[in-house]
N, C-alpha and C positions, 0 to 999 in steps of 0.2 A: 689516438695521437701518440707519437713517440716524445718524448722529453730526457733531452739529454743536456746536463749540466757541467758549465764548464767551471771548475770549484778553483776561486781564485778568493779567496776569503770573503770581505764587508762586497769585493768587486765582483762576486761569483754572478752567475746570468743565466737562464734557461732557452735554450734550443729546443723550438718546438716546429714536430716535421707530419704534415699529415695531407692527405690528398684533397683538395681543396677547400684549405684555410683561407686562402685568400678572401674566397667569398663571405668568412667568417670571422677579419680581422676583428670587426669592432669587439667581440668575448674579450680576446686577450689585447686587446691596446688601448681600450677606454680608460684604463688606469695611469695611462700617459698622457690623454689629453686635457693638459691640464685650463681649464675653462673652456671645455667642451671642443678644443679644436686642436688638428695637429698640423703639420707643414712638410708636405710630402716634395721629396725635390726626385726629379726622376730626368732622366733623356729623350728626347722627342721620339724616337721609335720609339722606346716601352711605356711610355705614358699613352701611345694609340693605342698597344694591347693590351694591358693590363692596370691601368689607372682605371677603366672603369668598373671594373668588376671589384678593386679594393675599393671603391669609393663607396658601392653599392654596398661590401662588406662594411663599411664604416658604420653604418646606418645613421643614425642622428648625430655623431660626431660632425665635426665640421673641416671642412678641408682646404690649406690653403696650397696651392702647387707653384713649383719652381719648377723652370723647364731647362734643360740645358742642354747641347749639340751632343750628338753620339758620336763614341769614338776616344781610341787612346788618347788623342790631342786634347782633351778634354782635362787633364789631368795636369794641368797647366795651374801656374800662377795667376793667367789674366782669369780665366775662370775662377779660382778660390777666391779671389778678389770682389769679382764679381757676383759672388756666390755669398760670401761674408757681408756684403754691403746690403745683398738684399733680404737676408737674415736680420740685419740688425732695419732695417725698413719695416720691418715685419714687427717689430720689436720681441723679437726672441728672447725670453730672459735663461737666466743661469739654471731655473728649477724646469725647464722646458724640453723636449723631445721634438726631436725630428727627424725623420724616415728617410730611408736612401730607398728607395723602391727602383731594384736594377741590377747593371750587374757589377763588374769590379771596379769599374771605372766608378761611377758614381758611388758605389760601398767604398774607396779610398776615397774620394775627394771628400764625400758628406762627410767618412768619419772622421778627416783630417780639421775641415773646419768647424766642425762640434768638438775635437779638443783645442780650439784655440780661440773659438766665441768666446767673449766676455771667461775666457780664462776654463771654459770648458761650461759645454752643456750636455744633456742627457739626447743619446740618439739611438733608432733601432732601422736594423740591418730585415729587410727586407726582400733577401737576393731572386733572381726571376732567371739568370743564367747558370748552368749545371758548373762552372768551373765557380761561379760566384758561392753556391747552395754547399758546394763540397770544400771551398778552402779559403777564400779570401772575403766570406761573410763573418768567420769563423779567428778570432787570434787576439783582433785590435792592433792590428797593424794597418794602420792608416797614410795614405803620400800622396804627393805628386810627384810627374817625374820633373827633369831638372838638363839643360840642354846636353849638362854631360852626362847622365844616365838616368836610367827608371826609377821610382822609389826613393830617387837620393835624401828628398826633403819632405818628412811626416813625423810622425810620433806613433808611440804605444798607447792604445786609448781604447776601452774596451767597451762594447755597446752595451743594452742595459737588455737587450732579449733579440731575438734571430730567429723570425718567422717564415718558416721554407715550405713551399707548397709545391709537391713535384708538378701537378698538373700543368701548372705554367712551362712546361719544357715543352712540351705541346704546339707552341709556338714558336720556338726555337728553329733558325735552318741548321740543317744536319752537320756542317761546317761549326758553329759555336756547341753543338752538342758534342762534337768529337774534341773541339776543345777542351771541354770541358771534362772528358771522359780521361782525357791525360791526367789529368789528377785526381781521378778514381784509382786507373791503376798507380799511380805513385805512394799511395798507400801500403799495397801488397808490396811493391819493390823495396821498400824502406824496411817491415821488419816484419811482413805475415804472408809469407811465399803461399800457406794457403786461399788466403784471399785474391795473391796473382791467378791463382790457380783458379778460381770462383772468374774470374774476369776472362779468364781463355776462353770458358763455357758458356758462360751467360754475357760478354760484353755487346755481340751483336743482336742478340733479341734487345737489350737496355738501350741500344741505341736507334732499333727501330721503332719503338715506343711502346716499350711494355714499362707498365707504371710500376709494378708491383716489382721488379726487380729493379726501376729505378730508386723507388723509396729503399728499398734496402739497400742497395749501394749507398747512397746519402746517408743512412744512417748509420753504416758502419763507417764510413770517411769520416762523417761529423763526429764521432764516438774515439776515433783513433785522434782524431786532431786535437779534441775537447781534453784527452789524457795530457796528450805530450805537452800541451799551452800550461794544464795545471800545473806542472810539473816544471815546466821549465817559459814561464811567460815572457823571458827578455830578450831570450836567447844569449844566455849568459852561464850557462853548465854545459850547453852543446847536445842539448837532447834534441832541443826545438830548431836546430839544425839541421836535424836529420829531415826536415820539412822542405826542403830547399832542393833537394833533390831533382836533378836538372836543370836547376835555374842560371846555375854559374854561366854554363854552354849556353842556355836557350836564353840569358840576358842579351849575351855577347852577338846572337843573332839575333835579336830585337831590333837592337843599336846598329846592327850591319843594316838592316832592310827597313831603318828610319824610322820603328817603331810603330807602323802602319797595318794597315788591312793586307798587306803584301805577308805578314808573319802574324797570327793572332797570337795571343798570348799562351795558351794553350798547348798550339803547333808547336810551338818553340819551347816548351817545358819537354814533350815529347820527342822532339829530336836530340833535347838538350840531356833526356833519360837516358836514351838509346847510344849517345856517343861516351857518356859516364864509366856506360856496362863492358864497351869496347874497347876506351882507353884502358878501363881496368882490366880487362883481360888481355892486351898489347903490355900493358906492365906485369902480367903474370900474379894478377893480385885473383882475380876472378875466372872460371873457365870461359873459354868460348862457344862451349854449346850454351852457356845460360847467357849471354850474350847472344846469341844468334836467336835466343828464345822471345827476348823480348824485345829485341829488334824486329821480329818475325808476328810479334800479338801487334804493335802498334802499327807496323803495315799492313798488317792483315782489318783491322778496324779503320783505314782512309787515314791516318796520322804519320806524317814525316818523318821519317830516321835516320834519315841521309841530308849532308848538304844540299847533296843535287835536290832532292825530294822538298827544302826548305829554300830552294833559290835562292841559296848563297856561294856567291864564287869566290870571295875573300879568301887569303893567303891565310896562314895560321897565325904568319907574324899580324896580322893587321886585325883580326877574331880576338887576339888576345888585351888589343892596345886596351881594344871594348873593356878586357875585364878587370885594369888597371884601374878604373875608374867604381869598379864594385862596392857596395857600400860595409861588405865583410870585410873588403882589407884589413888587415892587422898587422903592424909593424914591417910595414913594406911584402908582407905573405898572406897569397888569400887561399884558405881552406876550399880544399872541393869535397864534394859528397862523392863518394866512390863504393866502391861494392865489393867483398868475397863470393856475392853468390843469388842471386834472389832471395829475398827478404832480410840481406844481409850486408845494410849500408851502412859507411862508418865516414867520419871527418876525419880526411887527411888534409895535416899542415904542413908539408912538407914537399911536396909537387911542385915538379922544376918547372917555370913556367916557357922555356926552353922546348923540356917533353912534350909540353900541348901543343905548342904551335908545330911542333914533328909532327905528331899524331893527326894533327887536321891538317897537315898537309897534304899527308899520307889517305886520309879521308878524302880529301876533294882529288886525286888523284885515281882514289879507285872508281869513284862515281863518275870522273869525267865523262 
């Protein structure tokens, strides 16, 4: 078993990664169940494939399940709502645990409402999707979205342990695993061009299902993410910004394509990488061969790096309105992640929001 701690002091929490834990939660979560039972809330697709194998892993623990509709829509007010009510039905109390068994969607919403149960209760992040296992099991960044953008309304709220079982990708369709691989490589992009470089080589054996280069991928992502969150948990020095990498663009196309199954979330970090690397090399900040490099790794692995590619035809003026509504803004300016180079992204504050909408003009012009 690998165990990687993410050291935030009294709140610090262990990440434990190992090929079928699942079937072994009860070891490490009978210390949660406090009076012998826990309350696992999951989505109806991954409660048929994997609810019964952690159940089975629970063994005499006792399980009470919450079922809730799959999908970004999900991440809704009427669900939290609904989701809080039947928590407190349950009579949840404040020294109590309960499980998000799934993938982002349900890891945001469980974790949002276990910080705002009875004023916060204890919850563990059990992710079952590779983009869940490698970044947003991982922070305590918790939300829903909100009609005018993603994520607008959650809190910082950090789970109490992070039980990741590759085997579960196994069941994954190849479409949420390439998802999910966008934020493997966004690791290497950020600040260890040798790691991009591990991802050239090995990204399509990991995505055809070799375990053993999955778990290592997961654990060097979990291991780069667990630093930067120590370091900077609020995103308030601009380290844990460097995390964001893509997301400015791939918000903005979210928001264009309604936030649906038409753009996963994923797709859209990875289109949102690849146009990062471009604008920064159209401003003369980064080359265009390393541009065109990792434009060329995420095409080459089934992942979008083009508008066209992300079916989106929106204007630049209209991509941008998107990202007026970002939850970074700051004094009328919102920072993008941008690059010198592979493995060499930095927060620029100062980006004319003018230049982007040129530049994705210029984008859906070439693609046309």
């Amino acid at each position: 078993m690998t165990e990687i701690t993410v050291s935030l002091g009294e709140r610090s929490y262990p990440i434990l990664i190992e090929a079928g834990l699942l079937g072994r939660a009860g070891e490490v979560l009978a210390t949660f169940a406090r009076a012998g039972r826990l309350i696992v809330i999951a989505d109806e697709h991954v409660a048929a494939v994997q609810l019964p194998t952690l159940r089975a892993g629970l063994g005499a623990i006792g399980v009470e399940t919450i079922l809730l509709p799959a999908g970004e829509s999900t991440k809704s007010w009427a669900q939290l709502e609904a989701l809080t009510d039947r928590l407190i039905a349950l009579e949840v109390e404040r020294g109590d645990h309960i499980v998000a068994l799934g993938g982002g969607v349900i890891g945001d919403l469980v974790g949002f409402a276990a910080a705002i149960l009875k004023r916060g209760c204890g919850f563990v992040q059990v992710p079952t999707s590779l983009l869940a296992q490698v970044d947003s099991s991982v922070g305590g960044k918790t939300a829903i979205n909100s009609k005018a953008g993603k994520n607008l309304v959650g809190a910082f709220y950090q789970p109490s342990l992070v039980l990741i079982d590759p085997l579960v990708l196994a069941t994954l369709p190849a479409r949420e695993m390439r998802a999910g691989y966008a934020e493997v490589v966004k690791y290497g992009l950020i600040d260890d061009a040798a790691f991009f470089a591990w991802c050239e080589t090995n990204g399509p054996a990991l995505l055809a299902g070799d375990v053993a280069l999955q778990t290592q991928a997961i654990a060097h992502s979990v291991a780069a993410k667990a630093r930067i969150v120590g370091e900077d948990e609020r995103e308030t020095k601009g380290r844990r910004a460097l995390l964001n990498l893509g997301h400015t663009f791939g918000h903005a196309l979210e928001a264009e394509t309604g936030f649906s199954d038409r753009l996963l979330h994923g797709e859209a970090v990875a289109c949102g990488m690849a146009l990062g690397f471009r604008f920064s090399a159209a401003m003369g900040m980064c080359s265009g061969a390393d541009a065109e490099r990792v434009t060329r790794h995420l095409a080459d692995t089934g992942l979008p790096s083009t508008l066209s590619d992300a079916g989106v035809r929106a204007s630049g003026e209209a991509l941008v309105a998107h990202m007026l509504h970002d939850k970074k803004m700051e004094g009328g300016k919102l920072p993008f992640l941008l690059a010198h180079g592979i493995g060499e992204t930095f927060l620029a504050k100062d980006v004319a929001l003018a230049d982007v909408a040129r530049f994705l003009d210029q984008e859906a012009m070439v693609v046309a």
